[in-house]
C-alpha positions as YAML, in Angstrom:
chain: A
units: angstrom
residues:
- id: 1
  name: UNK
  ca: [0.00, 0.00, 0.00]
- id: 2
  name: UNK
  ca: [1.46, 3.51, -1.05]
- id: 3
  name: UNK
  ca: [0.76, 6.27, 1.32]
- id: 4
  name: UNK
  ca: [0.32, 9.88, 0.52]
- id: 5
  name: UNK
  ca: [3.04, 12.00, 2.78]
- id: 6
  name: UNK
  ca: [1.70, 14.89, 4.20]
- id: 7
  name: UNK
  ca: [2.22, 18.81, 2.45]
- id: 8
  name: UNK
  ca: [3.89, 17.18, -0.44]
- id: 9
  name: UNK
  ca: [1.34, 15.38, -2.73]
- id: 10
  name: UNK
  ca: [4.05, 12.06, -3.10]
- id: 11
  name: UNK
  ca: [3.30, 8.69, -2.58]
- id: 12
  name: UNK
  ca: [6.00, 6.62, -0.43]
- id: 13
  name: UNK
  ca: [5.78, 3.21, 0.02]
- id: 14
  name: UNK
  ca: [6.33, 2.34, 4.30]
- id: 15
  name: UNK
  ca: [9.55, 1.11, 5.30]
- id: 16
  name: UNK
  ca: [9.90, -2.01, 6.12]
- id: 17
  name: UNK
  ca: [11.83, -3.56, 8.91]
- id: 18
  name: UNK
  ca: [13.44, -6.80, 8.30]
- id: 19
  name: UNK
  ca: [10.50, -8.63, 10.21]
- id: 20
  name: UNK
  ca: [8.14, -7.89, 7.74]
- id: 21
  name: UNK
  ca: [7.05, -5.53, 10.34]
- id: 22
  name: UNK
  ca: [5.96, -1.25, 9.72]
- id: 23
  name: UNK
  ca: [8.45, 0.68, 12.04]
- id: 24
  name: UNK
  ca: [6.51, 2.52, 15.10]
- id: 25
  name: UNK
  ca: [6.15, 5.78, 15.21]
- id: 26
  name: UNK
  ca: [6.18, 8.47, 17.91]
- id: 27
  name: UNK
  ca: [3.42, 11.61, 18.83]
- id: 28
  name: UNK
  ca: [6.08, 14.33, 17.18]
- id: 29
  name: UNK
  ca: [5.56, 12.27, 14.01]
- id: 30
  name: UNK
  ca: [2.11, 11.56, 14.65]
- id: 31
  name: UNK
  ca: [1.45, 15.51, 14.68]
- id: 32
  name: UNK
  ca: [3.41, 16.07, 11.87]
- id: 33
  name: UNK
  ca: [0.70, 13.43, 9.61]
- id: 34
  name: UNK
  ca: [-1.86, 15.45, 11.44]
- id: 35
  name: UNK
  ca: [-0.63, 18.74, 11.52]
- id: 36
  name: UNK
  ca: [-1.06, 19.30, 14.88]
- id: 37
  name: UNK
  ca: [0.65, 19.79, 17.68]
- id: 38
  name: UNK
  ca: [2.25, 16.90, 19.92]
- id: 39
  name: UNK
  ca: [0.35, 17.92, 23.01]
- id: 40
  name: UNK
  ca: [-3.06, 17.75, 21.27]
- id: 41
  name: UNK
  ca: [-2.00, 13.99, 20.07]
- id: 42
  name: UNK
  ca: [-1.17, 13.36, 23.57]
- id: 43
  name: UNK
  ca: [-4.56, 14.54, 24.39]
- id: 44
  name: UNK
  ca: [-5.88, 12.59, 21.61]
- id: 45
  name: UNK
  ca: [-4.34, 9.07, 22.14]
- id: 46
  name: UNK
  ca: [-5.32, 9.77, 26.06]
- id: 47
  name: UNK
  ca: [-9.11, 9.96, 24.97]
- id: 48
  name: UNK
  ca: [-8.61, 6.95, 22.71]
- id: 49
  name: UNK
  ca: [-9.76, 9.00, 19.32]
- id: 50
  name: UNK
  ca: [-6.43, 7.94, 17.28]
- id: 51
  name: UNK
  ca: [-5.13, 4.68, 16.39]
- id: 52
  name: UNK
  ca: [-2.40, 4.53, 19.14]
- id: 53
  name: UNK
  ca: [-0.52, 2.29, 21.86]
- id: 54
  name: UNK
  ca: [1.62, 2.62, 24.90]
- id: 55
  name: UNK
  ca: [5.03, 1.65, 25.20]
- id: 56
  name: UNK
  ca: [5.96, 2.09, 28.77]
- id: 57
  name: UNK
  ca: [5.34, 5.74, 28.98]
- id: 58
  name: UNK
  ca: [5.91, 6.69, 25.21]
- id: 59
  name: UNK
  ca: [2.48, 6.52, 22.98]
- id: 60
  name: UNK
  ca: [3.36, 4.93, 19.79]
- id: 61
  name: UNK
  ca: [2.01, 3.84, 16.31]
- id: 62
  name: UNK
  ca: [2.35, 3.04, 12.62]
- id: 63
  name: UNK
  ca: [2.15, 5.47, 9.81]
- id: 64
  name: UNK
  ca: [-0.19, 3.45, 7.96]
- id: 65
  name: UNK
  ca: [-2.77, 3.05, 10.57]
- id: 66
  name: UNK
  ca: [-2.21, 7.09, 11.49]
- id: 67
  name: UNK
  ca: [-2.82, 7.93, 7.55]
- id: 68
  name: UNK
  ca: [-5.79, 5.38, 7.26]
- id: 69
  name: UNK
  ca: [-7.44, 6.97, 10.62]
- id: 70
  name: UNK
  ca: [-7.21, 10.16, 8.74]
- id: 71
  name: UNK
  ca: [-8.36, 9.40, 5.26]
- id: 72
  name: UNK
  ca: [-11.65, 7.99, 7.31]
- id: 73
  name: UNK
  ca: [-12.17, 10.87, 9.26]
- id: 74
  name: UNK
  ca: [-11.89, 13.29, 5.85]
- id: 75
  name: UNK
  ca: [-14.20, 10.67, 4.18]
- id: 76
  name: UNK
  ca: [-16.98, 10.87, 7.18]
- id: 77
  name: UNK
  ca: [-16.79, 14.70, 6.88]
- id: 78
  name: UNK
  ca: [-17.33, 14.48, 3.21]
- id: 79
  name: UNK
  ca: [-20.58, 12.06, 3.17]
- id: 80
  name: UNK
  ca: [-21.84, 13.66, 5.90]
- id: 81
  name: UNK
  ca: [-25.39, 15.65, 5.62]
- id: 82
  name: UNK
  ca: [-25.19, 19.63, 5.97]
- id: 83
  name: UNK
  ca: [-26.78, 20.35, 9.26]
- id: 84
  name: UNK
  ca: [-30.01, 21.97, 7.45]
- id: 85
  name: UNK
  ca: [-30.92, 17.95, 6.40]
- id: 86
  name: UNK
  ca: [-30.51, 16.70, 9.59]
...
């Protein structure tokens, strides 16, 4: 699966570690896919609204699952009704 990175239109295929495994991700890099800030992720992944983990202390995840969490959200927004139908 190619992925779309963020601000620049490309499409990258994910890394792969030698496991067969996607590569985890931090909350910096999280809010960079998002375009957010790191705190608001934190308060995100804390509310359990993005596709995230814990690691001891550290909130993790892939970029795949981040990018497919987002293209959903965008794709609710766009089918949903304007509030005048509802």
């Amino acid at each position: 699966m190619s992925l779309i990175v963020p601000g620049t239109g490309r499409r990258e295929q994910p890394e792969q570690a030698d496991n067969g495994f996607e590569p985890t991700i931090g909350l910096k890099a999280v809010a960079r896919i998002l375009d957010c800030s790191a705190e608001q992720c934190r308060r995100l992944a804390e509310a359990k609204k993005i596709p995230v983990f814990r690691i001891g202390y550290r909130w993790k995840s892939t970029t795949s699952a981040i990018v497919r969490w987002r293209e959903e959200q965008l794709a609710l927004i766009r089918h949903s009704r304007p509030s005048e139908e509802r």
